[in-house]
C-alpha positions in Angstrom: -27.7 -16.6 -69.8 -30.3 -13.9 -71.5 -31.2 -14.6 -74.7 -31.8 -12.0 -77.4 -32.3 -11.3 -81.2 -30.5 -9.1 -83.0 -32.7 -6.1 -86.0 -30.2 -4.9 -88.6 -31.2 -1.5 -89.4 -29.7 0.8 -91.8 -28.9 4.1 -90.1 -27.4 7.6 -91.7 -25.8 10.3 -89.8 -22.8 12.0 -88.2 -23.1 9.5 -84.9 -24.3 6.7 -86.5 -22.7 3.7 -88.2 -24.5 2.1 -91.0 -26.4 -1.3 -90.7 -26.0 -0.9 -86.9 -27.5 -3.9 -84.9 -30.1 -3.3 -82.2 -30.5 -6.4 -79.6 -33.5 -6.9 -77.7 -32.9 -8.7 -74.3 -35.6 -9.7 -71.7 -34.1 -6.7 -69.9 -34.5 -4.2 -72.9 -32.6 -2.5 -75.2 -28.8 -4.2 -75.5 -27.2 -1.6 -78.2 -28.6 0.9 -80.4 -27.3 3.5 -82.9 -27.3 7.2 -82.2 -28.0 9.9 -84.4 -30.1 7.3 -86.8 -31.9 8.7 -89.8 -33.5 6.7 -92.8 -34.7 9.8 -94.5 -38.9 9.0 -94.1 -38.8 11.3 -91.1 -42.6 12.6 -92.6 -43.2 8.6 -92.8 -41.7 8.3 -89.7 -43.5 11.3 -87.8 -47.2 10.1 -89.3 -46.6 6.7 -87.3 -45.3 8.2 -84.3 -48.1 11.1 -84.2 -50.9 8.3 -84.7 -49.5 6.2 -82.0 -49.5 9.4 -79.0 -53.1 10.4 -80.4 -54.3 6.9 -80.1 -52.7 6.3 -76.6 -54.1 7.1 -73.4 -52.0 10.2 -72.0 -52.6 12.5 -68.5 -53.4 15.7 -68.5 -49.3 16.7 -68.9 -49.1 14.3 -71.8 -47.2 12.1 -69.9 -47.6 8.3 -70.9 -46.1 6.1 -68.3 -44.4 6.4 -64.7 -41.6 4.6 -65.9 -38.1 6.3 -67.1 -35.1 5.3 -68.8 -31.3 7.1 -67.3 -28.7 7.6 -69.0 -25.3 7.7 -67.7 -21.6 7.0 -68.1 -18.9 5.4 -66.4 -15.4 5.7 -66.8 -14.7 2.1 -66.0 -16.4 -1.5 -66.6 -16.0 -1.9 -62.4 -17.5 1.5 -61.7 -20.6 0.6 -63.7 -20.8 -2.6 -62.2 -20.5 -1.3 -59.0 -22.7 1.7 -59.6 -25.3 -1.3 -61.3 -25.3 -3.8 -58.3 -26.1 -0.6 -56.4 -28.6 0.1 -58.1 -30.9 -2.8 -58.2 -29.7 -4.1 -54.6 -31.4 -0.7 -53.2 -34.5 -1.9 -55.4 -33.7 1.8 -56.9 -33.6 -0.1 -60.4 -35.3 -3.1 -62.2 -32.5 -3.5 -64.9 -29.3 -2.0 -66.0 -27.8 -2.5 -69.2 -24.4 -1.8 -69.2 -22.9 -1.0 -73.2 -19.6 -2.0 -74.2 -17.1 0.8 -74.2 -18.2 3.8 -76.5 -16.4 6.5 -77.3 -17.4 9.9 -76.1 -15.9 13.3 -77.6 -16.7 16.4 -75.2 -15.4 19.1 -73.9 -14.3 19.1 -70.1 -12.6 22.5 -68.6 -11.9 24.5 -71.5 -9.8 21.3 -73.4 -11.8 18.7 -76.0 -11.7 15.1 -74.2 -11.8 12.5 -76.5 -12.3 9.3 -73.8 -13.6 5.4 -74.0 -16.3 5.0 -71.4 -19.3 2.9 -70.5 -23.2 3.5 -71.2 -25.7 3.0 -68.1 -29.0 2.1 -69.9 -31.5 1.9 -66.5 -35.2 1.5 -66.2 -36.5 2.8 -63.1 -39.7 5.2 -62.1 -40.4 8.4 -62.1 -40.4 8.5 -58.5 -37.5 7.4 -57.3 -35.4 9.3 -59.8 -34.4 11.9 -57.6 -33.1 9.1 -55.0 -31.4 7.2 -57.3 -29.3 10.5 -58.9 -28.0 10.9 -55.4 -26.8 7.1 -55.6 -25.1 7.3 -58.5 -23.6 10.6 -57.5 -22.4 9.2 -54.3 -20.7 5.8 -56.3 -19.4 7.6 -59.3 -16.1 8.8 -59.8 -16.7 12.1 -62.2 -17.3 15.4 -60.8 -19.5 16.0 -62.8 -21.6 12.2 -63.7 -23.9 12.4 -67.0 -27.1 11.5 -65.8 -29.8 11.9 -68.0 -33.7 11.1 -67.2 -35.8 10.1 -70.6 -39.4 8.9 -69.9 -40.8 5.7 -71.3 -43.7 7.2 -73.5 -44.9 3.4 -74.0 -44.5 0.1 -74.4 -45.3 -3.6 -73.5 -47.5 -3.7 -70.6 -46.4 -6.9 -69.2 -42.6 -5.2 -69.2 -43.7 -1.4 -67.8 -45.5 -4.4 -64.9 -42.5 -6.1 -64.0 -40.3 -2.8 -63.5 -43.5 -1.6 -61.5 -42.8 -4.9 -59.3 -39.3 -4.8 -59.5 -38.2 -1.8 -57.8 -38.8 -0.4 -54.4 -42.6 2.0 -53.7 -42.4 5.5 -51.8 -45.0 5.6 -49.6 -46.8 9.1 -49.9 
């Protein structure tokens, strides 16, 4: 069984819920608020700004390899499926798979209001466009949300072990 702790953080905001907990597993992020604002974005922004000027970007800016997709499934089994998938291929090192949330959108002209299930996975650049066709094939939406948001930095004994733990393209 994965252990974790748990941050309370207070959070502000239209999509947020206040003192929303964050859990930090051995495979990453467990749960987070969206939409989270403490109002010292200037605080905020300093840190951020004098943590990318005192990283070690490429030429693009770009940090690391490693990304994180987004995506959601209609059903617990469909995620699981889509999941086991997923890392069997070697196409992910982990998937985090959220308790139901509720998503509000709008889907052929009427305003869906539906409970699904959030797809955190952590994966490489590189086998991004591989693993979109996978989740396309195994997913039951026409239209799946997948969503690709690079990992700008973090521990490098974790950005290792999804290095190790997925599958390399030979070039």
């Amino acid at each position: 069984m994965e252990s974790y702790r748990s941050l309370r953080v207070s959070c502000y905001g239209p999509l947020s819920r206040r003192n929303s907990v964050v859990g930090l597993g051995t495979c990453g992020l467990m749960w987070f608020g969206i939409g989270c604002g403490d109002g010292n974005r200037k605080r905020n922004t300093r840190i951020m700004s004098e943590r990318n000027s005192a990283s070690n970007k490429d030429s693009r800016g770009i940090m690391t390899d490693k990304v994180v997709i987004l995506v959601t499934a209609a059903k617990l089994t469909e995620g699981k499926r889509i999941a086991r998938h997923l890392l069997d291929s070697k196409l992910a090192a982990c998937v985090n798979i959220l308790p139901p949330i509720r998503s509000l959108y709008r889907w052929q002209g009427k305003l869906e209001d539906a409970k699904e299930y959030l797809l955190i996975i952590k994966t490489t650049r590189e086998l991004f466009a591989e693993l979109k066709t996978a989740i396309a094939k195994y997913h039951s939406y026409v239209t799946p949300e997948i969503i690709c948001l690079p990992i700008v930095d973090g521990s490098a004994e974790y950005l290792q072990w999804v290095s190790d733990s997925v599958k390399r393209i030979e070039n």
